[in-house]
mmCIF entry with sequence, helices, sheets and N, C-alpha, C, O atoms, coordinates in Angstrom:
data_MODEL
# 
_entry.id   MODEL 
# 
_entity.id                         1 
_entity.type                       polymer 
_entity.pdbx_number_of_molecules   1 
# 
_entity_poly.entity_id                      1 
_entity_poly.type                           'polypeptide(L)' 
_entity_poly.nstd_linkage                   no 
_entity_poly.nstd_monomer                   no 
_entity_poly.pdbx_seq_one_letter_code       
;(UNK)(UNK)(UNK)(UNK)(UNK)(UNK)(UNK)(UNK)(UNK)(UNK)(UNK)(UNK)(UNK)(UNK)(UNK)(UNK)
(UNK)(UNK)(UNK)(UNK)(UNK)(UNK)(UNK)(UNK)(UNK)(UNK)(UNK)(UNK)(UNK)(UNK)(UNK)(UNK)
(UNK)(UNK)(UNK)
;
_entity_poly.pdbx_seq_one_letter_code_can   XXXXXXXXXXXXXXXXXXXXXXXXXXXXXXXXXXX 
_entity_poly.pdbx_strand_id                 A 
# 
loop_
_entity_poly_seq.entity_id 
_entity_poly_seq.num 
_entity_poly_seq.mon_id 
_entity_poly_seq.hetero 
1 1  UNK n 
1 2  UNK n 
1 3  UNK n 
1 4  UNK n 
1 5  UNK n 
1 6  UNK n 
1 7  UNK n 
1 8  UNK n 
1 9  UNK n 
1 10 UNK n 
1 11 UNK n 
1 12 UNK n 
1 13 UNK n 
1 14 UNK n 
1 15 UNK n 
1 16 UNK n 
1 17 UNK n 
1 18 UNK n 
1 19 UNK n 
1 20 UNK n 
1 21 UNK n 
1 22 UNK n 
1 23 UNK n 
1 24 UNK n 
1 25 UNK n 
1 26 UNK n 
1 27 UNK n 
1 28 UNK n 
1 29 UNK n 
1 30 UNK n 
1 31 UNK n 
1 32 UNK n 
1 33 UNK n 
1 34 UNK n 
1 35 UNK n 
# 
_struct_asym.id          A 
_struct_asym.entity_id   1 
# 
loop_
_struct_sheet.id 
_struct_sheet.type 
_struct_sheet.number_strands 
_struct_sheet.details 
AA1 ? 3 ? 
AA2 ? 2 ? 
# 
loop_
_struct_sheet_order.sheet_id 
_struct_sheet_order.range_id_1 
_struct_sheet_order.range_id_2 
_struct_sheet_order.offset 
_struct_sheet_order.sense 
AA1 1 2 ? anti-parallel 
AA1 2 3 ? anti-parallel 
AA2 1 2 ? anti-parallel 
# 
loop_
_struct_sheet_range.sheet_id 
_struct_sheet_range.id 
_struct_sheet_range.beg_label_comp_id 
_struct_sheet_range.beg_label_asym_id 
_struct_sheet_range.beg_label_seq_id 
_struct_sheet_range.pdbx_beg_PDB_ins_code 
_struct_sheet_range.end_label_comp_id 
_struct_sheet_range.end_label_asym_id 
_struct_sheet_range.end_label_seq_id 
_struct_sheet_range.pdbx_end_PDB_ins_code 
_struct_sheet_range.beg_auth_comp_id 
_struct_sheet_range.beg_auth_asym_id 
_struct_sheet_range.beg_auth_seq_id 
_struct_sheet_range.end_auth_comp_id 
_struct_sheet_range.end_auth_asym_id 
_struct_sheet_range.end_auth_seq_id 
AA1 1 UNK A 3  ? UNK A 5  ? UNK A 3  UNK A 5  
AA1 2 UNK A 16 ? UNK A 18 ? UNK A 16 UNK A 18 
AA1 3 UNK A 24 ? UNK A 27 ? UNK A 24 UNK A 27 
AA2 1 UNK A 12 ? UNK A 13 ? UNK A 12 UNK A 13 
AA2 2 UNK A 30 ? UNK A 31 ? UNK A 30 UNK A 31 
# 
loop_
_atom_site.group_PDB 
_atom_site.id 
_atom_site.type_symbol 
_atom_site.label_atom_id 
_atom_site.label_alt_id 
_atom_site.label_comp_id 
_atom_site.label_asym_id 
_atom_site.label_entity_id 
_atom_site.label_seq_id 
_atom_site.pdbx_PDB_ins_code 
_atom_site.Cartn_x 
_atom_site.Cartn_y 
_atom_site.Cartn_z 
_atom_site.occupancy 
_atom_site.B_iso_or_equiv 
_atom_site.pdbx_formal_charge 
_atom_site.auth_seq_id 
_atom_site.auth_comp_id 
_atom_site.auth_asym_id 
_atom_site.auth_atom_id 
_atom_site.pdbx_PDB_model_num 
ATOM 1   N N  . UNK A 1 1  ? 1.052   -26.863 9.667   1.00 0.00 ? 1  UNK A N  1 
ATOM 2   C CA . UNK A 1 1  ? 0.033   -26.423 8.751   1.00 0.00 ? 1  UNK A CA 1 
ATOM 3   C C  . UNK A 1 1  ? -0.083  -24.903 8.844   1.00 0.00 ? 1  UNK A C  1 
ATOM 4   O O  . UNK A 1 1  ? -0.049  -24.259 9.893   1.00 0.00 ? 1  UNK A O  1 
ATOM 5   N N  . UNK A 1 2  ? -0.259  -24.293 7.303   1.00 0.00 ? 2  UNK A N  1 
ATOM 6   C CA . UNK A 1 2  ? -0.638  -22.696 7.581   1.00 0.00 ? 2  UNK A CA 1 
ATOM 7   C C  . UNK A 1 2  ? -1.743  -22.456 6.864   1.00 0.00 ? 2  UNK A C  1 
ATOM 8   O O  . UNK A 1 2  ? -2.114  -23.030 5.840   1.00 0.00 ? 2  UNK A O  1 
ATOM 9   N N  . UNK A 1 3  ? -2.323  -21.453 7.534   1.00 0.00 ? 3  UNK A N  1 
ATOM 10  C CA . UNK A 1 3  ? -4.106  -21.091 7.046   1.00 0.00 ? 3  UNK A CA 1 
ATOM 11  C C  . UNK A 1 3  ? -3.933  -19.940 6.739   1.00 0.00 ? 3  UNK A C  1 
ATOM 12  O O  . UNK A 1 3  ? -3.446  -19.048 7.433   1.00 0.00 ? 3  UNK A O  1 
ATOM 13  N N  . UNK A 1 4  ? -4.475  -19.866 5.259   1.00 0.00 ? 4  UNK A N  1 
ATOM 14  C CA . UNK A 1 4  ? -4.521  -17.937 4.992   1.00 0.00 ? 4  UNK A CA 1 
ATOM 15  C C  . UNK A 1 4  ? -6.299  -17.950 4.805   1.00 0.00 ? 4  UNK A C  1 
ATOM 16  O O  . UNK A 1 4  ? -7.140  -18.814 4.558   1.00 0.00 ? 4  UNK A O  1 
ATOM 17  N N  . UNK A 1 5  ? -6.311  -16.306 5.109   1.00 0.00 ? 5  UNK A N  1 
ATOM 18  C CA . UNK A 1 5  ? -7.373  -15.999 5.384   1.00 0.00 ? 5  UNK A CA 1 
ATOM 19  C C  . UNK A 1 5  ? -7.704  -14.602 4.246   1.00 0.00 ? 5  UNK A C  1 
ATOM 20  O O  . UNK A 1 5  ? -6.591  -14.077 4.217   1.00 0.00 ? 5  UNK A O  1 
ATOM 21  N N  . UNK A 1 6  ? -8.204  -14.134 3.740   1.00 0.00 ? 6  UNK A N  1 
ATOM 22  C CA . UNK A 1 6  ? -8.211  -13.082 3.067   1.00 0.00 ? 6  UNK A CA 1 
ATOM 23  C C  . UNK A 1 6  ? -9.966  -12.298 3.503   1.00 0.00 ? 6  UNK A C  1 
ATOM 24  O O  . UNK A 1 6  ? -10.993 -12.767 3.995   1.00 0.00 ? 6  UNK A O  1 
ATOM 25  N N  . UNK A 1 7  ? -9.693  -11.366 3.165   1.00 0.00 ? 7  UNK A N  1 
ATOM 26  C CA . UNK A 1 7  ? -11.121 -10.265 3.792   1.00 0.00 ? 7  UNK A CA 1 
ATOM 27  C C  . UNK A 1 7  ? -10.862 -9.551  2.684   1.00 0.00 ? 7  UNK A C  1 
ATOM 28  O O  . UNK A 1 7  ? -9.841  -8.867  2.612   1.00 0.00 ? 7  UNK A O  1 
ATOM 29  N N  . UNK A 1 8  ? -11.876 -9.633  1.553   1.00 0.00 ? 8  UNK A N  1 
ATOM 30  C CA . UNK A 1 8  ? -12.044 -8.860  0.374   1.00 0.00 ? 8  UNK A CA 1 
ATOM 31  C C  . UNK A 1 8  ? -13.264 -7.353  -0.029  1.00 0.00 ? 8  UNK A C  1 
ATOM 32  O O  . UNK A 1 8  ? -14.433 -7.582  -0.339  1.00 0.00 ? 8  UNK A O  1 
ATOM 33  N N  . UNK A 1 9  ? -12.901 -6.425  0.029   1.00 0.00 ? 9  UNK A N  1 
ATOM 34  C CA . UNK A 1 9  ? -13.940 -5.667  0.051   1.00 0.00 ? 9  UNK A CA 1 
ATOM 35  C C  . UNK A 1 9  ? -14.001 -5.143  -1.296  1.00 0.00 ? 9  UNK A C  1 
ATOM 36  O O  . UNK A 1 9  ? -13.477 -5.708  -2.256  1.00 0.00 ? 9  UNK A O  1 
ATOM 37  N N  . UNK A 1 10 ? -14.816 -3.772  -1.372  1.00 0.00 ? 10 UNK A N  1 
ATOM 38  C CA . UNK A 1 10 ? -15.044 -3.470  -2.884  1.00 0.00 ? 10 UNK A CA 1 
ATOM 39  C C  . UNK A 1 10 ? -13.609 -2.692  -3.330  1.00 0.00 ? 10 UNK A C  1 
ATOM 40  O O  . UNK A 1 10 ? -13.136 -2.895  -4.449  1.00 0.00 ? 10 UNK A O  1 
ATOM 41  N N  . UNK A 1 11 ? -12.971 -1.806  -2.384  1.00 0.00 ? 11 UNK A N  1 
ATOM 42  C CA . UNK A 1 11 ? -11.762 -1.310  -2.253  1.00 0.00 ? 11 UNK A CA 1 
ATOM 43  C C  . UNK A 1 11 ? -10.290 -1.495  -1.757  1.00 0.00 ? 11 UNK A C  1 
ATOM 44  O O  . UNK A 1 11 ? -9.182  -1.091  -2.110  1.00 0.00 ? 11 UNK A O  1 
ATOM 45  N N  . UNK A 1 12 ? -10.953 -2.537  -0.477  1.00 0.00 ? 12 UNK A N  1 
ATOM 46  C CA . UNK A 1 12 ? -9.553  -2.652  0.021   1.00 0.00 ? 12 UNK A CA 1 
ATOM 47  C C  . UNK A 1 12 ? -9.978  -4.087  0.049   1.00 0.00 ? 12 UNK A C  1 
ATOM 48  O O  . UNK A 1 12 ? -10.951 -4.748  -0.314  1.00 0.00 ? 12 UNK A O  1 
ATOM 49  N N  . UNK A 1 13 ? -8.347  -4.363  0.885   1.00 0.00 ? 13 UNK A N  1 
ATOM 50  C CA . UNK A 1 13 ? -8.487  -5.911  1.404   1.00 0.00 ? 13 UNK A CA 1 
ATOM 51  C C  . UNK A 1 13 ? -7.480  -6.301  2.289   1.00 0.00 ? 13 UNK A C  1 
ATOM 52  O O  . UNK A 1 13 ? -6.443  -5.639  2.345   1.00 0.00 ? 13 UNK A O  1 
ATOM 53  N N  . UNK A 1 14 ? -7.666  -7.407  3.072   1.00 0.00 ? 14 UNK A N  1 
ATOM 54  C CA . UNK A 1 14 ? -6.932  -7.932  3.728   1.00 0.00 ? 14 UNK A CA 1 
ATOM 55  C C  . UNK A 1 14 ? -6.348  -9.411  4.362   1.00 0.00 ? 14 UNK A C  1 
ATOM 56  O O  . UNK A 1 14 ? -6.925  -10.034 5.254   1.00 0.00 ? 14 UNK A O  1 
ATOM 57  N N  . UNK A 1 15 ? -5.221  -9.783  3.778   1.00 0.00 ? 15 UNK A N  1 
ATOM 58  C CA . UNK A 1 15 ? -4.810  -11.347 3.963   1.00 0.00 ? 15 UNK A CA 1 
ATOM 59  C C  . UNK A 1 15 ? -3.994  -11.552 5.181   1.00 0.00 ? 15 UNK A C  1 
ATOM 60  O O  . UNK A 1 15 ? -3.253  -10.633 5.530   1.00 0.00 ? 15 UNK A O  1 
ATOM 61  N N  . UNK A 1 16 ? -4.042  -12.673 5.884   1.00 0.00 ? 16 UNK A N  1 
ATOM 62  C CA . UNK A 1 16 ? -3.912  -13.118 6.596   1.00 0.00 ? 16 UNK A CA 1 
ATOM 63  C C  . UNK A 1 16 ? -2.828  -14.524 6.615   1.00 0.00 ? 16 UNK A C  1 
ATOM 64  O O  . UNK A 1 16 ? -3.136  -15.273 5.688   1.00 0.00 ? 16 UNK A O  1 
ATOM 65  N N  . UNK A 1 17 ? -1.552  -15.102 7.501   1.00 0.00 ? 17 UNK A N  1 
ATOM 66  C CA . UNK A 1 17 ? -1.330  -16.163 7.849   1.00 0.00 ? 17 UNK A CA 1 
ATOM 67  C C  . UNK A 1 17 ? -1.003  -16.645 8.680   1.00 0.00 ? 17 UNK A C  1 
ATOM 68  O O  . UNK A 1 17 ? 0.158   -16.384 8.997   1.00 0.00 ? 17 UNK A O  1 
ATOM 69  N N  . UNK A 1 18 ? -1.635  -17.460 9.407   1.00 0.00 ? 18 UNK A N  1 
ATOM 70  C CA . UNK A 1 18 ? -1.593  -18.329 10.636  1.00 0.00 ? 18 UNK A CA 1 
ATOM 71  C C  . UNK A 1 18 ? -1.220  -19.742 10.495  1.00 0.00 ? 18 UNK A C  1 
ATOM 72  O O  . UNK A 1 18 ? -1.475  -20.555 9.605   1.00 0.00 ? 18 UNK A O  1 
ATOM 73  N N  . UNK A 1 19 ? -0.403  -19.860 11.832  1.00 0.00 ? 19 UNK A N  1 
ATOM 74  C CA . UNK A 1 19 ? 0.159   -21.416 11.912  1.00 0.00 ? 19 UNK A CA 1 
ATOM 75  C C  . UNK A 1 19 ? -1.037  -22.384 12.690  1.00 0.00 ? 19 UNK A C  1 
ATOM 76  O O  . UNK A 1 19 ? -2.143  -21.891 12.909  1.00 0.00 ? 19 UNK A O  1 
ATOM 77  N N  . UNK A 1 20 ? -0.831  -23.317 12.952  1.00 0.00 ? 20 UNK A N  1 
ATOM 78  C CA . UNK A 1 20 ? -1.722  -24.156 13.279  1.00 0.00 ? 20 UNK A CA 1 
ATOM 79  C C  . UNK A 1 20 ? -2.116  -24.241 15.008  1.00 0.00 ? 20 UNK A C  1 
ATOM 80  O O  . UNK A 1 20 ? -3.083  -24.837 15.481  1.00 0.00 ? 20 UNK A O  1 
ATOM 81  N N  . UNK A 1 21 ? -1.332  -23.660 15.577  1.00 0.00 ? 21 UNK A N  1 
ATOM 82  C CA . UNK A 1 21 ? -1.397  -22.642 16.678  1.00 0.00 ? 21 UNK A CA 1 
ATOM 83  C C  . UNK A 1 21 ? -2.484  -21.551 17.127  1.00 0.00 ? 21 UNK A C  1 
ATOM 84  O O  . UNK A 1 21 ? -3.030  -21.319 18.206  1.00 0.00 ? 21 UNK A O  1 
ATOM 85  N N  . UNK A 1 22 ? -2.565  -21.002 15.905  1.00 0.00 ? 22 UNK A N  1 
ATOM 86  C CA . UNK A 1 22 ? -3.644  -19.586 16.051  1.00 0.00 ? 22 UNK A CA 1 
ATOM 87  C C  . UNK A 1 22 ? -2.858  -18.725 16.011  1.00 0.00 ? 22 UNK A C  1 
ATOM 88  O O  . UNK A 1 22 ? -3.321  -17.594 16.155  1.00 0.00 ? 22 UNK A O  1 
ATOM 89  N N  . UNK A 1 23 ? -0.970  -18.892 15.750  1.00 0.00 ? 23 UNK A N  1 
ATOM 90  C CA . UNK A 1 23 ? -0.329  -17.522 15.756  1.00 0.00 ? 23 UNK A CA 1 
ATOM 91  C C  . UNK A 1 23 ? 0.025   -16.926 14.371  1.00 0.00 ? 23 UNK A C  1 
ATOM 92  O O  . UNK A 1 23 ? 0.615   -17.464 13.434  1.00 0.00 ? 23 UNK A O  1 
ATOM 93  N N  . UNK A 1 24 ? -0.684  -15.191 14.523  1.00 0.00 ? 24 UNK A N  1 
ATOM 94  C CA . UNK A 1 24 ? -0.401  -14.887 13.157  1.00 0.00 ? 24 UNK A CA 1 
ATOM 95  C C  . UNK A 1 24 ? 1.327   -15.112 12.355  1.00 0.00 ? 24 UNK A C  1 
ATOM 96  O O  . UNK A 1 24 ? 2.406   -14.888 12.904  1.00 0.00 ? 24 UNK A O  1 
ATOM 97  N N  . UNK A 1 25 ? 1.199   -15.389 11.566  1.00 0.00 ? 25 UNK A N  1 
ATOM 98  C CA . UNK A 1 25 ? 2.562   -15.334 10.435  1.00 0.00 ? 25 UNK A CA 1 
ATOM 99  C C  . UNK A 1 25 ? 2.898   -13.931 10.137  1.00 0.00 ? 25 UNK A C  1 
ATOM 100 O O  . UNK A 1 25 ? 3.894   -13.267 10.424  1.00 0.00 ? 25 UNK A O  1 
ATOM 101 N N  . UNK A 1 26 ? 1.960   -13.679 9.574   1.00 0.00 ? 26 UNK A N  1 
ATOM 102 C CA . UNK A 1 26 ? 1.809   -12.376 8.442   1.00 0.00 ? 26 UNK A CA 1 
ATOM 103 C C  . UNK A 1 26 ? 0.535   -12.106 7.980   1.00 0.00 ? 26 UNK A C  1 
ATOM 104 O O  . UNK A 1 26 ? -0.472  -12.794 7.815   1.00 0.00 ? 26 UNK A O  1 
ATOM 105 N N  . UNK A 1 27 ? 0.858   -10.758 7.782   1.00 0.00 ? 27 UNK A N  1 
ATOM 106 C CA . UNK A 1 27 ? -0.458  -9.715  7.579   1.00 0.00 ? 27 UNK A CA 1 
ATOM 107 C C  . UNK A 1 27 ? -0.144  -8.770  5.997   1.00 0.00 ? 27 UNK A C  1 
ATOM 108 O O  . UNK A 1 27 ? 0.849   -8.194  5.551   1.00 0.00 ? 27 UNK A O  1 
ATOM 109 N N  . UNK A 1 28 ? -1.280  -8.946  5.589   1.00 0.00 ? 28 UNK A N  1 
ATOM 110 C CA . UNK A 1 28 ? -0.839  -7.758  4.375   1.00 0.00 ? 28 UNK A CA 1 
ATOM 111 C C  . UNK A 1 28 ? -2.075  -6.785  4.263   1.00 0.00 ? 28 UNK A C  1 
ATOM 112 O O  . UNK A 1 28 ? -3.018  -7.305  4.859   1.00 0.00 ? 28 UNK A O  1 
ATOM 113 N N  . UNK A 1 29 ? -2.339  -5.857  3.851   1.00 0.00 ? 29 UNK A N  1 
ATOM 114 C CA . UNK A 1 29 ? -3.369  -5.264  3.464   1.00 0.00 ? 29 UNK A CA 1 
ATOM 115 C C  . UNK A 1 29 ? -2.938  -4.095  1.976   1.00 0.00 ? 29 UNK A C  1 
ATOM 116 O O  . UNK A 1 29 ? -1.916  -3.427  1.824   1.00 0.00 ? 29 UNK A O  1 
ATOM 117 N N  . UNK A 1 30 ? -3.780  -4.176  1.346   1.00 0.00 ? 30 UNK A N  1 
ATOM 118 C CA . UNK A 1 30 ? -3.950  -3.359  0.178   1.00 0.00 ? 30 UNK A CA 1 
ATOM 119 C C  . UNK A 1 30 ? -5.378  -2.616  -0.530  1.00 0.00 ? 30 UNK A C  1 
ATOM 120 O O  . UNK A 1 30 ? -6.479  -2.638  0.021   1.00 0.00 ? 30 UNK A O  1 
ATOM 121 N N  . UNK A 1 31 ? -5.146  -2.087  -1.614  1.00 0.00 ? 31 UNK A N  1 
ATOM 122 C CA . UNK A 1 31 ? -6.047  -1.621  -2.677  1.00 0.00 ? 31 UNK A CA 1 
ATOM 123 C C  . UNK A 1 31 ? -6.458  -2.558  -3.536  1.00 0.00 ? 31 UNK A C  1 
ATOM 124 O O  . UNK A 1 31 ? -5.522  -3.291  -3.852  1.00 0.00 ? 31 UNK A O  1 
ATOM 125 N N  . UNK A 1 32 ? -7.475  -2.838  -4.045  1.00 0.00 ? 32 UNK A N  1 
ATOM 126 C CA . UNK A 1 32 ? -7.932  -3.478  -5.239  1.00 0.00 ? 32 UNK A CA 1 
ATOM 127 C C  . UNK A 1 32 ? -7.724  -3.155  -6.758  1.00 0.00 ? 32 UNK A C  1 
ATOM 128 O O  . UNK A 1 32 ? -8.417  -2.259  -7.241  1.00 0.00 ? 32 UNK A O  1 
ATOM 129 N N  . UNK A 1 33 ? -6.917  -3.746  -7.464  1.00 0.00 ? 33 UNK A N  1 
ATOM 130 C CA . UNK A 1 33 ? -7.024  -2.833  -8.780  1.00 0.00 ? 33 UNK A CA 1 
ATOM 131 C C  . UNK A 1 33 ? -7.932  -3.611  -9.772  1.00 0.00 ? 33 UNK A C  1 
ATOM 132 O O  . UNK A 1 33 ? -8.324  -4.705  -9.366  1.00 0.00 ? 33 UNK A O  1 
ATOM 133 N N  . UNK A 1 34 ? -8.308  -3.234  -10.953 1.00 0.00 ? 34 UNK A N  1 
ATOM 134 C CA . UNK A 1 34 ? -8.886  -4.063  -11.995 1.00 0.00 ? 34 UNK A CA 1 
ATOM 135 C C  . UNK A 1 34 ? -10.340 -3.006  -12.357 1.00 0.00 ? 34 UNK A C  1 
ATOM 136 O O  . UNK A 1 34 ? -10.536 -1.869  -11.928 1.00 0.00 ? 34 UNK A O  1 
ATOM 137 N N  . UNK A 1 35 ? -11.105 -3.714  -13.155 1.00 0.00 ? 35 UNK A N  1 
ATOM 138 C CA . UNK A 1 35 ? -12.000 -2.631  -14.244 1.00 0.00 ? 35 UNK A CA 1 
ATOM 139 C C  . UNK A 1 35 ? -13.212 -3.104  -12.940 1.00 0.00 ? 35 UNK A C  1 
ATOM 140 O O  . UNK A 1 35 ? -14.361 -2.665  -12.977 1.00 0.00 ? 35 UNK A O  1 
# 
């Protein structure tokens, strides 16, 4: 099983994936675009 996690702010953000373990997969972080 994999769990994503995302942390959304007004500017940035940040996703997350973990195995069923607790070990991260992958990490992303970015900018927000849109109106």
């Amino acid at each position: 099983m994999v769990v994503f996690g995302i942390d959304a702010h007004k500017r940035t953000y940040t996703a997350v994936a973990a195995d069923d373990r607790g070990r991260k997969l992958g990490e992303r972080d970015g900018g927000r675009t849109g109106a």
